[in-house]
C-alpha positions as CSV (number, residue, x, y, z in Angstrom):
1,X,3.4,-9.2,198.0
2,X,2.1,-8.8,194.5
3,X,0.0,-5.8,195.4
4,X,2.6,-4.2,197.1
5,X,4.9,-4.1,194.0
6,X,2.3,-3.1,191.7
7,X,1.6,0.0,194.3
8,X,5.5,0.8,194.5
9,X,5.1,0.7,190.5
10,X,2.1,2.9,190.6
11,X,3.4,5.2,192.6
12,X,6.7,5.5,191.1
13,X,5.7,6.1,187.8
14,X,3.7,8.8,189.0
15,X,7.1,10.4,189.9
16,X,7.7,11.1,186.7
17,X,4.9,13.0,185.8
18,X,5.4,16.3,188.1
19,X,5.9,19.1,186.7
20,X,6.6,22.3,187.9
21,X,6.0,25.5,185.8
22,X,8.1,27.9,185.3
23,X,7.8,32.0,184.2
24,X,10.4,34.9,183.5
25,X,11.4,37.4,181.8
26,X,14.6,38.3,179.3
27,X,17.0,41.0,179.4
28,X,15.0,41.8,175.8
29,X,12.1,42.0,177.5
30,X,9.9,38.8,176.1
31,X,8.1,36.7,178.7
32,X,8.7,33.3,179.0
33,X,6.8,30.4,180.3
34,X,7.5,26.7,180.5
35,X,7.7,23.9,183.0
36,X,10.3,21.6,184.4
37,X,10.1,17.6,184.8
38,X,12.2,15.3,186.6
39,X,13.6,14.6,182.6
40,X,13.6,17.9,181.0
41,X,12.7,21.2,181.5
42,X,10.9,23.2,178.5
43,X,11.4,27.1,178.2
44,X,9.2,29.3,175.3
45,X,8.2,33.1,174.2
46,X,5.2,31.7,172.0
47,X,7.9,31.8,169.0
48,X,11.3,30.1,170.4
49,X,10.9,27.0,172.1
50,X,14.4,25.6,174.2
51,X,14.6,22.1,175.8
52,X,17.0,20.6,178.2
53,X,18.0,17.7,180.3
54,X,17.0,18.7,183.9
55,X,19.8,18.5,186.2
56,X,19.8,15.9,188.7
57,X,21.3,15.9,192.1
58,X,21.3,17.3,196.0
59,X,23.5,20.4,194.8
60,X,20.8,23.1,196.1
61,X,22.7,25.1,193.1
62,X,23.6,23.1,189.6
63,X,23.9,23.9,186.0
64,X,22.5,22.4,182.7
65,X,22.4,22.8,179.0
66,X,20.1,23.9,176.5
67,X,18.8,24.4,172.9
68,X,16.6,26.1,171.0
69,X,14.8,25.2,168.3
70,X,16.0,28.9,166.4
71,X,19.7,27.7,167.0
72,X,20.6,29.2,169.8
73,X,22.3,27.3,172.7
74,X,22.8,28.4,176.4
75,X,23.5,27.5,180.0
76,X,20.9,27.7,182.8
77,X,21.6,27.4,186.8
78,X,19.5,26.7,188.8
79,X,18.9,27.5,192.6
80,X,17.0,25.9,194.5
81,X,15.2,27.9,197.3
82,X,13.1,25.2,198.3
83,X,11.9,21.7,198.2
84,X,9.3,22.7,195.2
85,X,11.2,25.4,193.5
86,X,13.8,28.1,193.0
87,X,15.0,30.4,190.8
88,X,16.8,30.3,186.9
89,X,19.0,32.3,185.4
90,X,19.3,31.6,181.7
91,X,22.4,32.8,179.2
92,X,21.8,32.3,175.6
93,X,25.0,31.8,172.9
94,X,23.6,35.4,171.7
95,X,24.2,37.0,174.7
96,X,21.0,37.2,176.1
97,X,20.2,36.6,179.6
98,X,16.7,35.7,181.6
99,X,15.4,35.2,185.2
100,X,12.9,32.7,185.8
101,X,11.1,31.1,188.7
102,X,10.1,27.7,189.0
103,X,8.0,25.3,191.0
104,X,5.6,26.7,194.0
């Protein structure tokens, strides 16, 4: 019994390492890169780095928050088009917009 929880443990905890990177482009034209986590996903142009909670759910579409350590704030949604990935679109408080692509 005692090995079987500490597998279930093992393995669970392992969940929360996967990350899945992600890649686009804004409507300004600066590529971004970044990943996304079961926690948070992370979204930077090598100058501006934004952070948010990842949204959680069976929704194949949902929509989270995010900021940005230059002040900015924005909205992304994601789709998901498959069991490891989808697409992003991003819209910053300036106005700004992105695509990205996730997972694999």
């Amino acid at each position: 019994m005692r090995i079987v929880l500490a597998l279930g443990l093992i393995g669970l905890s392992a969940c929360g390492a996967v990350s899945l990177p992600a890649t686009g482009v804004t409507n300004d034209g600066k590529n971004w890169t970044g990943y996304f986590t079961t926690k948070e996903f992370v979204l930077t142009d090598g100058n501006v780095k934004c952070t948010g909670a990842t949204p959680m759910g069976t929704a194949k579409q949902q929509t989270a928050t995010f900021t940005c350590d230059d002040g900015r704030t924005g909205t992304a949604v994601t789709n998901r088009t498959k069991l490891t990935g989808g697409t992003v679109n991003v819209t910053f408080s300036d106005g700004r917009t992105g695509s990205f692509n996730y997972g694999s």
